[in-house]
DSSP file (Angstrom, degrees, kcal/mol; ACC not computed):
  #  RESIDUE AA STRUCTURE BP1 BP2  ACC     N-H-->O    O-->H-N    N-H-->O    O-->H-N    TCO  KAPPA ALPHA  PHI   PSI    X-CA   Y-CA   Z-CA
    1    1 A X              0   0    0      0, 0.0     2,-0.3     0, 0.0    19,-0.2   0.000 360.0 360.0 360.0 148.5    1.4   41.8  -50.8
    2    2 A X  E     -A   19   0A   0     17,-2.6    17,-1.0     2,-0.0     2,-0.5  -0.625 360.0-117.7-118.3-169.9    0.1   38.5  -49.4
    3    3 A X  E     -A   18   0A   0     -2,-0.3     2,-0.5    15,-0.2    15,-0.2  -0.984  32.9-173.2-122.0 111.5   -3.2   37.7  -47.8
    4    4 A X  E     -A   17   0A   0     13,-2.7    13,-1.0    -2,-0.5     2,-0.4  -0.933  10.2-143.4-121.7 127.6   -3.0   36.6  -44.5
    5    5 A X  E     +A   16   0A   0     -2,-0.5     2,-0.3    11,-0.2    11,-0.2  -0.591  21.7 159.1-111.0 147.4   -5.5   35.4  -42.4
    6    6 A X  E     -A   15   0A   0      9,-3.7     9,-2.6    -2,-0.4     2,-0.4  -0.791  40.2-108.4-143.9 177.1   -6.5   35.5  -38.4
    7    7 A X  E     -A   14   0A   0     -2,-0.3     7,-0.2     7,-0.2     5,-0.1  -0.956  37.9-122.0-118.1 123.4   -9.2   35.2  -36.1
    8    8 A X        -     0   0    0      5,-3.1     5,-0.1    -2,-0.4    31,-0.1  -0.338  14.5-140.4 -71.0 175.0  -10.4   38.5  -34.6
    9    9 A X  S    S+     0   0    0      3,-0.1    -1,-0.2    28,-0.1    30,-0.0   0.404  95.5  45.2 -96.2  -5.3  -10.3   38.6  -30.7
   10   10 A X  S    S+     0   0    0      3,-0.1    -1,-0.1    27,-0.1    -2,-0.0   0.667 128.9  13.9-119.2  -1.8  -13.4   40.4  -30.2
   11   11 A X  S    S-     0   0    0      2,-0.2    -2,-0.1    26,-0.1    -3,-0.1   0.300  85.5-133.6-144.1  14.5  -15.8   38.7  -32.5
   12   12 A X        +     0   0    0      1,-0.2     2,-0.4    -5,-0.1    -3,-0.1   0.891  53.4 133.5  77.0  34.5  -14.3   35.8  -33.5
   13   13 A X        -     0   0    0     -5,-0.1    -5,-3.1     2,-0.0     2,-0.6  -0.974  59.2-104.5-141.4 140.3  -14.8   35.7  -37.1
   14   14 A X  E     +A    7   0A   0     -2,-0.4    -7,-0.2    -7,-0.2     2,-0.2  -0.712  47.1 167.0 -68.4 117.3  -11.9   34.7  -40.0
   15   15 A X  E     -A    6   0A   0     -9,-2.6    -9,-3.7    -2,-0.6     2,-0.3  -0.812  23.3-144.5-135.3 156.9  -11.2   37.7  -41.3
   16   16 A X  E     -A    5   0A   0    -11,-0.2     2,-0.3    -2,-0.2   -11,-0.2  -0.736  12.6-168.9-121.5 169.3   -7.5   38.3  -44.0
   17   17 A X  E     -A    4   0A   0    -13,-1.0   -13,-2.7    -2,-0.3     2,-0.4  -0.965  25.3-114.1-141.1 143.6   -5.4   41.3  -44.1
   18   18 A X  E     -A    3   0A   0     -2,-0.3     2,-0.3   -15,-0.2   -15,-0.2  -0.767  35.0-175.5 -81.9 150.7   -2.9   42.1  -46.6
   19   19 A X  E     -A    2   0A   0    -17,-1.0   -17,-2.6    -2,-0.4     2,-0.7  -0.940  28.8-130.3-133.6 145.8    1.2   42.4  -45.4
   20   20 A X    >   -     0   0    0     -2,-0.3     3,-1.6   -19,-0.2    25,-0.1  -0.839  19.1-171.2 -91.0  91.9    4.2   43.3  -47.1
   21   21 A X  T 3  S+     0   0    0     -2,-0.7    27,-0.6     1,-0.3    -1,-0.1   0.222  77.6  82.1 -78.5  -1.0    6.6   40.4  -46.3
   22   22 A X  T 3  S+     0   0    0     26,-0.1    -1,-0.3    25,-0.1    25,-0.2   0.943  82.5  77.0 -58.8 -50.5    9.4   42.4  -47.9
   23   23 A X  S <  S-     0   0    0     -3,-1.6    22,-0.2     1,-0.1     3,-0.1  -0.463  74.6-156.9 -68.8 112.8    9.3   43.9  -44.5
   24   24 A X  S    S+     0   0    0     -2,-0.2    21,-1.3     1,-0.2     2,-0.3   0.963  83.5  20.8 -74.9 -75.9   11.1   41.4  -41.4
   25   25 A X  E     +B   44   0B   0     19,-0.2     2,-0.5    17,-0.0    19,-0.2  -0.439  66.8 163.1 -96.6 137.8    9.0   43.2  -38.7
   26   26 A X  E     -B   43   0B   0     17,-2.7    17,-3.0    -2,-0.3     2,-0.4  -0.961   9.0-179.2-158.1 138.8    5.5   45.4  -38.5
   27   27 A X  E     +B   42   0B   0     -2,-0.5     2,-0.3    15,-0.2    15,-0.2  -0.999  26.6 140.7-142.9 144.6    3.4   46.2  -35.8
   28   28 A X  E     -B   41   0B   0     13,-0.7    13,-3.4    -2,-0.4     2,-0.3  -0.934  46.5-101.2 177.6 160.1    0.0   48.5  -36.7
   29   29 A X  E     +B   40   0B   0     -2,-0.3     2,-0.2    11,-0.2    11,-0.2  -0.646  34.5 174.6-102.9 148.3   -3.3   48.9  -35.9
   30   30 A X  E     -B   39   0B   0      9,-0.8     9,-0.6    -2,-0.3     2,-0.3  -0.953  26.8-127.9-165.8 110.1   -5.9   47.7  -37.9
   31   31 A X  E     -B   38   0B   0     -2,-0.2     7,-0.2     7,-0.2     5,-0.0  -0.490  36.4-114.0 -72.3 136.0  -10.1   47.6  -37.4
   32   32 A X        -     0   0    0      5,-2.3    -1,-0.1    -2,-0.3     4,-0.1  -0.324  23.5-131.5 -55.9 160.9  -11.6   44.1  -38.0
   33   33 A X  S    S+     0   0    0      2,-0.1    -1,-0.2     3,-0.1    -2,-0.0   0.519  95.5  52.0 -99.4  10.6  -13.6   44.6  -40.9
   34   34 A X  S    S+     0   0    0      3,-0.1    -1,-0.1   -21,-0.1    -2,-0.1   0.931 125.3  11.8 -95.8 -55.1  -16.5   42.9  -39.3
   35   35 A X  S    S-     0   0    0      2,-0.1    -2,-0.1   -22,-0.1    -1,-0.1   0.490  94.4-123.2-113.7  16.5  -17.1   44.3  -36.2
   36   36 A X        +     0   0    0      1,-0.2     2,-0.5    -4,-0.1    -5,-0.1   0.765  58.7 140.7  64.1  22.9  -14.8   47.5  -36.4
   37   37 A X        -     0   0    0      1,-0.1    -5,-2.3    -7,-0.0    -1,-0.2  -0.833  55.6 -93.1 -66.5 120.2  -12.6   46.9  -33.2
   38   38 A X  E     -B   31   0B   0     -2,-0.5    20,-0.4    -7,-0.2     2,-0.3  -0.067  37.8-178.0 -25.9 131.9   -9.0   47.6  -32.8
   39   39 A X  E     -B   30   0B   0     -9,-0.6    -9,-0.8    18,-0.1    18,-0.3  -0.829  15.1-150.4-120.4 120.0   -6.7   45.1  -33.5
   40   40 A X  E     -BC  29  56B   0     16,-1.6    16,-2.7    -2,-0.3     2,-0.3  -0.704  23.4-150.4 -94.3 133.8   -2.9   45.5  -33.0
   41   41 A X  E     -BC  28  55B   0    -13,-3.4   -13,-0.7    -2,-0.2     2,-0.5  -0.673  15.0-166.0-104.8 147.9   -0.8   43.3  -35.4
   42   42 A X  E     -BC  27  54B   0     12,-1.6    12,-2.6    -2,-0.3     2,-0.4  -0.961   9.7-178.2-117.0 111.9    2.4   41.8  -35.2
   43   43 A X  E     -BC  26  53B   0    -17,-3.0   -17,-2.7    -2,-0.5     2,-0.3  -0.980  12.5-176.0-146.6 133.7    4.0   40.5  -38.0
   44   44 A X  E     +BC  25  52B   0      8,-3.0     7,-4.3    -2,-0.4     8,-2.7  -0.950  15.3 178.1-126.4 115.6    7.4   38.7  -38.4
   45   45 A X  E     - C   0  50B   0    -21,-1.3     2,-0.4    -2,-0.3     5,-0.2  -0.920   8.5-175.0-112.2 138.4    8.8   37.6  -42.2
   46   46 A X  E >  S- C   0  49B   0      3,-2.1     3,-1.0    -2,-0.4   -23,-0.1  -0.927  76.3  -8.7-133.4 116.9   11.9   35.9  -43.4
   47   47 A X  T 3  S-     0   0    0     -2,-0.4     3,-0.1     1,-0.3   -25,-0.1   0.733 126.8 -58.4  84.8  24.3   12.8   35.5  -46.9
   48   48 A X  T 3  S+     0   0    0    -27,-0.6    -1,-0.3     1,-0.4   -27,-0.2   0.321 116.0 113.6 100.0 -18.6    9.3   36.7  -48.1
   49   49 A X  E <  S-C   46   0B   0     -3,-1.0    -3,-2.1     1,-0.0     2,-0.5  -0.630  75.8-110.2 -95.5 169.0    7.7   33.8  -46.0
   50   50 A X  E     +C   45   0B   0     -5,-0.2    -5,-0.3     1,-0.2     3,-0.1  -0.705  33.9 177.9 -76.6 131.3    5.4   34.5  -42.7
   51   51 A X  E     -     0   0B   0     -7,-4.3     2,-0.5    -2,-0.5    -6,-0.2   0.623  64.6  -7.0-115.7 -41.1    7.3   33.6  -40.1
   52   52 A X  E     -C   44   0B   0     -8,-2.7    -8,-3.0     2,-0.0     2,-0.4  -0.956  55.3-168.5-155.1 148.2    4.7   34.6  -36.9
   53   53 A X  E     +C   43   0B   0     -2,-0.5     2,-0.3   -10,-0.2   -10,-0.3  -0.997  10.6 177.0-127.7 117.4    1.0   36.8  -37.1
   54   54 A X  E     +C   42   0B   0    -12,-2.6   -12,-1.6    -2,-0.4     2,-0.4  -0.934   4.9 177.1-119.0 156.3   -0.1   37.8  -33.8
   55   55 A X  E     +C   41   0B   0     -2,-0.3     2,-0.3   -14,-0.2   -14,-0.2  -0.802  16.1 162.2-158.4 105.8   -3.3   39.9  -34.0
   56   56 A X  E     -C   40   0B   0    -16,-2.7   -16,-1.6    -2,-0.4     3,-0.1  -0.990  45.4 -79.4-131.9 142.1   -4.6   40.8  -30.3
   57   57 A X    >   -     0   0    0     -2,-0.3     3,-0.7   -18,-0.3     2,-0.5   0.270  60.1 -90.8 -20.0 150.8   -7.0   43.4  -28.8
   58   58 A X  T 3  S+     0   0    0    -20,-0.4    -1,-0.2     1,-0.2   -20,-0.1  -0.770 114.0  25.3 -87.3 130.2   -5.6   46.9  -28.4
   59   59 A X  T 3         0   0    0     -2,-0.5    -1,-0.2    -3,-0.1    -2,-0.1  -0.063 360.0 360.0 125.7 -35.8   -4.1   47.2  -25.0
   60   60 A X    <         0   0    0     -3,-0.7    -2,-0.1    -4,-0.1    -3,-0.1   0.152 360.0 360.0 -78.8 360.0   -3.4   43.7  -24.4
């Protein structure tokens, strides 16, 4: 598991998540832990590295 870090979209704040990077592609839903909004994730790995983190409002 890594720790990866984003910027929520609805309050702004740096917040991490953990990801399994074993995994090429993941999409899931996730509450900031700050202000307890959806977020829907994206995440794209190759070879164990992050290759793209998208983390956008649910819906969007």
């Amino acid at each position: 598991m890594e720790e990866l870090f984003y910027t929520c979209p609805y309050c702004f704040s740096g917040v991490s998540i953990l990801a399994d990077l074993s995994l090429p592609e993941q999409e899931y839903i996730e509450d900031c832990e700050r202000c307890c909004n959806p977020i829907e994730f994206k995440i794209i790995a190759e070879n164990l590295q992050l290759v793209s983190l998208e983390a956008e409002p649910l819906g969007q």
